[in-house]
C-alpha positions in Angstrom: -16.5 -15.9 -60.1 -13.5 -16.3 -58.6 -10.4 -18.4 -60.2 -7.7 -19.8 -57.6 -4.5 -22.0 -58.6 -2.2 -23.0 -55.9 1.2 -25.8 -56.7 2.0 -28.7 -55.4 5.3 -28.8 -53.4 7.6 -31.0 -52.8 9.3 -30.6 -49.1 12.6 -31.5 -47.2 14.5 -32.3 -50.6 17.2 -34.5 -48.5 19.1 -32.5 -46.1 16.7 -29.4 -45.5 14.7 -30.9 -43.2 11.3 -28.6 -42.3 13.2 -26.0 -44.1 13.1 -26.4 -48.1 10.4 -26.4 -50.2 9.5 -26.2 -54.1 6.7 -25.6 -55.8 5.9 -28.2 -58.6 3.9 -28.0 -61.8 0.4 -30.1 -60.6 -1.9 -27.5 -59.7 -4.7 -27.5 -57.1 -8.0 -24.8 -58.5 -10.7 -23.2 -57.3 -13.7 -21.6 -58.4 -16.1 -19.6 -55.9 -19.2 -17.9 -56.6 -21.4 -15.4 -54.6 -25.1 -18.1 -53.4 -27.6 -18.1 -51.4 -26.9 -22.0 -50.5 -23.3 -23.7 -49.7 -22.3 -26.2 -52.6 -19.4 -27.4 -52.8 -18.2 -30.2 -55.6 -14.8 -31.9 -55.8 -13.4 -33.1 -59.7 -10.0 -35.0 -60.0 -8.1 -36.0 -56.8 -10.0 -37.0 -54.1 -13.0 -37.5 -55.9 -15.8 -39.5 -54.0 -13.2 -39.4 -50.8 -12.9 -35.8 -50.2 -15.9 -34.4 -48.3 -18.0 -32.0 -50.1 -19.1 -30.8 -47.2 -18.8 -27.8 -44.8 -16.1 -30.1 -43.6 -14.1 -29.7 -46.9 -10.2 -28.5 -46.2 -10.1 -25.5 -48.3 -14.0 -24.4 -46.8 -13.2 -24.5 -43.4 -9.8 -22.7 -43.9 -11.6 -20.4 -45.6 -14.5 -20.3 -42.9 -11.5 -20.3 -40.2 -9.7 -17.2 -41.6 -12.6 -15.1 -42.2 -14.0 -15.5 -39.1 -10.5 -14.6 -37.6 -10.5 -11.5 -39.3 -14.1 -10.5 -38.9 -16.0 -12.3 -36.8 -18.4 -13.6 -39.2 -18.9 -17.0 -41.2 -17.1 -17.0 -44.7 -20.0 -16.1 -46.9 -22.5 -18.7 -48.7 -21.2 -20.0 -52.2 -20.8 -22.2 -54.9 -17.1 -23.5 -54.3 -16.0 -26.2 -57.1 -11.9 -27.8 -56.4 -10.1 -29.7 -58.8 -7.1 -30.9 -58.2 -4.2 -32.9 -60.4 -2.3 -33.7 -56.7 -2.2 -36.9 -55.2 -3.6 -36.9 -51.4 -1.4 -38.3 -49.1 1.8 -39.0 -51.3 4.0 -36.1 -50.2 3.3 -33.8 -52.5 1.6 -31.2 -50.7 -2.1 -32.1 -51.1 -3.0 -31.0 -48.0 -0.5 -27.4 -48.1 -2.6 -26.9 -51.1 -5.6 -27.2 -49.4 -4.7 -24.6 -46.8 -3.3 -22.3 -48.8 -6.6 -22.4 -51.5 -8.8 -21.9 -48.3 -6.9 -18.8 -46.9 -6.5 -17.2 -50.8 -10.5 -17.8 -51.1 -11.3 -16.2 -47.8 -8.8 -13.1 -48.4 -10.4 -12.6 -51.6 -13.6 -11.3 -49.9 -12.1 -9.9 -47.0 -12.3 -6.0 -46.6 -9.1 -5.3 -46.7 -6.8 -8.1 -48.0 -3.9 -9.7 -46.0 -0.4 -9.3 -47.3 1.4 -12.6 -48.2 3.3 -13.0 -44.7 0.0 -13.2 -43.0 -1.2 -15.9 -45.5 2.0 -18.0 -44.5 1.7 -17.0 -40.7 -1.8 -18.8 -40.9 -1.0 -21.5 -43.1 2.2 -22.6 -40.8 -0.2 -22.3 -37.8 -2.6 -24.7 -39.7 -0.3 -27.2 -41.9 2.2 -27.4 -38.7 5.5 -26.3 -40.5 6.0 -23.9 -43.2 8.0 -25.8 -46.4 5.0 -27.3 -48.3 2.9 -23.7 -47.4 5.8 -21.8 -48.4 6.7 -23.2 -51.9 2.6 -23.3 -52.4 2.1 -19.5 -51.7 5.3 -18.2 -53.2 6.2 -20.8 -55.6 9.8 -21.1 -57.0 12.0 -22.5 -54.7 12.0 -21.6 -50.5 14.2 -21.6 -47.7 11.9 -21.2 -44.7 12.8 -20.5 -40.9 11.0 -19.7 -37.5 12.2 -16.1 -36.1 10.5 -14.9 -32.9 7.6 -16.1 -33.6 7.0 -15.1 -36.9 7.9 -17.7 -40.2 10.7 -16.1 -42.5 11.3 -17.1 -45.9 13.7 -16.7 -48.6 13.0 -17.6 -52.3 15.3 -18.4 -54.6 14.2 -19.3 -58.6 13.8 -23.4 -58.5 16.5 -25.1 -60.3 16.6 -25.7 -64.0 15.7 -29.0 -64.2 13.1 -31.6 -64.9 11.4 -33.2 -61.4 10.5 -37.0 -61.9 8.4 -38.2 -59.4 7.7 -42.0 -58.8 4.2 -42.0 -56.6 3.1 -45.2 -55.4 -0.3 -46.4 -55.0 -0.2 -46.2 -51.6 -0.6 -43.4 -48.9 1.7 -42.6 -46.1 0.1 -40.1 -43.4 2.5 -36.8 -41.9 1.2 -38.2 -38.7 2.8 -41.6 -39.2 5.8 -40.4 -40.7 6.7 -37.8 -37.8 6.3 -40.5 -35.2 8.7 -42.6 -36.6 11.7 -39.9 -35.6 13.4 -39.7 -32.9 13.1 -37.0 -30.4 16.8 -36.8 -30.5 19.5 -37.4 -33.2 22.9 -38.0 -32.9 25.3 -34.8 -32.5 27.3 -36.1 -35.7 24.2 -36.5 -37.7 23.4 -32.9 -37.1 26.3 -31.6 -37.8 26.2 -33.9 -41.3 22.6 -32.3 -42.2 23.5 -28.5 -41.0 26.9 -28.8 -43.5 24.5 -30.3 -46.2 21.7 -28.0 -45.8 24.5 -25.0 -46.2 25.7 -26.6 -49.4 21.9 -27.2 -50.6 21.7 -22.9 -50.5 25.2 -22.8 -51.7 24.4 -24.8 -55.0 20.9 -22.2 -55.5 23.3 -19.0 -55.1 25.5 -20.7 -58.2 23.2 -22.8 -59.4 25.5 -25.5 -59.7 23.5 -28.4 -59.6 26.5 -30.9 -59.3 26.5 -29.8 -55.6 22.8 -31.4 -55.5 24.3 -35.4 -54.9 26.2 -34.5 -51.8 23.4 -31.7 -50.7 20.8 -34.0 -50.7 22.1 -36.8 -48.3 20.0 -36.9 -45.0 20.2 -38.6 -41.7 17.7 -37.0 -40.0 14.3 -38.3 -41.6 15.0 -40.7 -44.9 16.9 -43.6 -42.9 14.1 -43.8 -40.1 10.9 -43.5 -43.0 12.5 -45.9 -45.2 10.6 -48.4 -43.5 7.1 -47.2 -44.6 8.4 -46.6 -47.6 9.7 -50.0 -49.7 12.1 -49.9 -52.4 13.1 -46.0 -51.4 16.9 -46.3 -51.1 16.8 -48.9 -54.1 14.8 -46.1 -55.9 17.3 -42.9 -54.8 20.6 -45.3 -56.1 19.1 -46.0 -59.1 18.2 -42.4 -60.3 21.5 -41.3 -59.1 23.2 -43.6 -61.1 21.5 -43.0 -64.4 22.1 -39.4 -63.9 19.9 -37.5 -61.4 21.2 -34.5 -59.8 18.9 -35.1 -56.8 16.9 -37.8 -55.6 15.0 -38.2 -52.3 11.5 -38.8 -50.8 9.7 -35.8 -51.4 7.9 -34.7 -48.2 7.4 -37.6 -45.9 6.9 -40.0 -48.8 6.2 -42.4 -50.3 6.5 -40.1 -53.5 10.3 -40.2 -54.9 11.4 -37.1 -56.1 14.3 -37.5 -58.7 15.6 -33.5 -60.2 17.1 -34.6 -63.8 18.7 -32.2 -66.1 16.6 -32.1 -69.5 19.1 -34.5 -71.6 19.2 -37.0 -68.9 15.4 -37.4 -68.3 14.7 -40.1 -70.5 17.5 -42.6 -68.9 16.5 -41.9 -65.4 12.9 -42.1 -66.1 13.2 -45.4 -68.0 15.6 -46.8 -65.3 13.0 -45.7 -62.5 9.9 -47.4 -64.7 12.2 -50.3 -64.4 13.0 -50.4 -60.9 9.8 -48.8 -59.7 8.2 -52.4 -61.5 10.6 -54.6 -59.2 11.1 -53.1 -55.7 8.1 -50.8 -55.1 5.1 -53.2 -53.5 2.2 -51.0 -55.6 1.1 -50.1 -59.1 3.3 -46.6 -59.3 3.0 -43.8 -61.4 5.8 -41.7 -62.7 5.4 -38.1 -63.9 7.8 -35.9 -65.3 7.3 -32.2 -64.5 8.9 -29.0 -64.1 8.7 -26.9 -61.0 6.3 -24.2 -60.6 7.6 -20.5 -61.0 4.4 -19.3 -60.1 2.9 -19.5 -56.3 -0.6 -19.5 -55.3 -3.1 -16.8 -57.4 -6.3 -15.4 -57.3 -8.2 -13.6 -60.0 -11.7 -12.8 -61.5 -12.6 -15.5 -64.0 -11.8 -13.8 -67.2 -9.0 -12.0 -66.1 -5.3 -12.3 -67.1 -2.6 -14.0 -64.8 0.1 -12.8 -64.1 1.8 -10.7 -66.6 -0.3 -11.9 -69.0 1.2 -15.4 -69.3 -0.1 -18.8 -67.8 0.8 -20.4 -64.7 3.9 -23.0 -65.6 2.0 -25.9 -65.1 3.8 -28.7 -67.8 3.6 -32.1 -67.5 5.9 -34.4 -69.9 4.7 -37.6 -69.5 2.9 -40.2 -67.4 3.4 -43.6 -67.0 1.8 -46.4 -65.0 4.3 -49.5 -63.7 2.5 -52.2 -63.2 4.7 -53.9 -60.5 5.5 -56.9 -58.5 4.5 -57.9 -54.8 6.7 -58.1 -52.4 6.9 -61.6 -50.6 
């Protein structure tokens, strides 16, 4: 039987735009085994909404790739996914998906694909390579577009704790790329490209008092806030108690807040409170660390990755029960 894991990512982080991702520590997994007839079950997220079908993401990736390569349908199996990642809240639910489906398929290919090719397919399938990138490679990513072909570049993911807000509410990619604007402003370009340059500045450094400034955007954030409620409120507030970072973590509606260790407990506290007054949803904060580790694929039984487990730590969950907007 085969075992996979894959991260969740968080994408964009402020100023980097389609360009930065990180892997977090809420893992997506896999199991596949050899049948004569297709079952597939889903546990966890996306329980009872997810299709458990031939139609299932991580199937017909799988399905898609294999067929790419040889010709022929991925082979009949028992496929079981359980995932920890909320669908449609930014945090790379769908990336995960993807990048499960192409680690299953390669597993049975005759002669596996090298990572690149994974994150060729996986940008030709998600639509843009940050969420894909972080998931496959883990750590922290600085992905581009170079004749053709995606490049990356990994750096280690800061040392700090991620607190995410997630409200109970989904916001589609779809939506949240048509609300941009075909063009931007010349000076807000040139405020995101100086940003985006300090973002990789502060990982060469790693001084994460760079992270405040990095982070500001005006290419996405301003013109999602409105599908979003309470986000600036939100951003302020974890700044102010501390954050390094805050921003909406893909295309939302998840706040992403990156907290050193001693200042985790203020700025969750102060997000619990302000989550309760200014988000229009039950929310649910988690405190986690990002994910060293990208996506992997072993026998059941076997060993990861120099012997140790994937860094998948969560801290703490708790649920806001919060007011409606009027």
């Amino acid at each position: 039987m085969w075992h996979i894991k894959v991260p969740a990512s968080t994408a964009n982080l402020g100023s980097g735009f389609d360009a930065l991702g990180m892997a977090l520590s809420l893992p997506l997994e896999c199991w596949f085994s050899l049948a004569e007839d297709p079952l597939i079950e889903v546990r966890g997220e996306g329980s009872g909404s997810i299709p458990e079908t031939t139609d299932n993401l991580v199937w017909r990736t799988a399905d898609f790739l294999h067929r790419d390569v040889t010709g022929q349908a991925f082979p009949s199996g028992h496929l079981t996914i359980r995932s920890r990642i909320p669908l449609a809240r930014g945090l790379g639910s769908s990336a995960a998906a993807i990048v499960a489906g192409l680690m299953l398929a390669n597993t049975l290919l005759p002669e596996r694909l090298p990572r690149d090719t994974l994150l060729d397919y996986a940008t030709r399938l998600e639509g843009h390579p940050d969420n894909v990138a972080a998931a496959l490679y883990g750590g922290f990513v600085f992905a581009w577009e170079e004749a053709g072909r995606v490049r990356i570049k990994s750096y280690p993911a800061p040392e700090l704790r991620c607190i995410l807000v997630i409200p109970d509410y989904k916001v589609s990619t779809e939506e949240a790329r048509r609300v941009l604007p075909e063009r931007v402003p010349l000076a807000d370009a040139v405020f995101n490209a100086q940003r985006l340059a300090l973002w990789i500045d502060a990982l060469h450094r790693r001084d994460w008092s760079l992270l405040k400034e990095a982070g500001k955007d005006r290419l996405h954030q301003p013109y999602r806030q409105p599908l979003v409620p309470g986000m600036q409120a939100l951003i302020d507030t974890a700044l102010s108690h501390g954050a390094a970072f805050a921003g909406l973590s893909g295309s939302g509606p998840t706040i992403l807040a990156l907290v050193a260790s001693e200042q985790a407990d203020a700025v969750l506290n102060a997000l619990t409170r302000a989550a309760s007054e200014v988000v229009p949803a039950p929310s649910q904060l988690i405190d986690v660390t990002p994910s060293y580790f990208g996506a992997e694929a072993v026998l059941e039984g076997w060993q990861w990755r120099a012997g140790e487990p994937m860094g998948f730590n969560t801290r703490s969950h708790q649920t806001v029960n919060n007011r409606t907007f009027n």
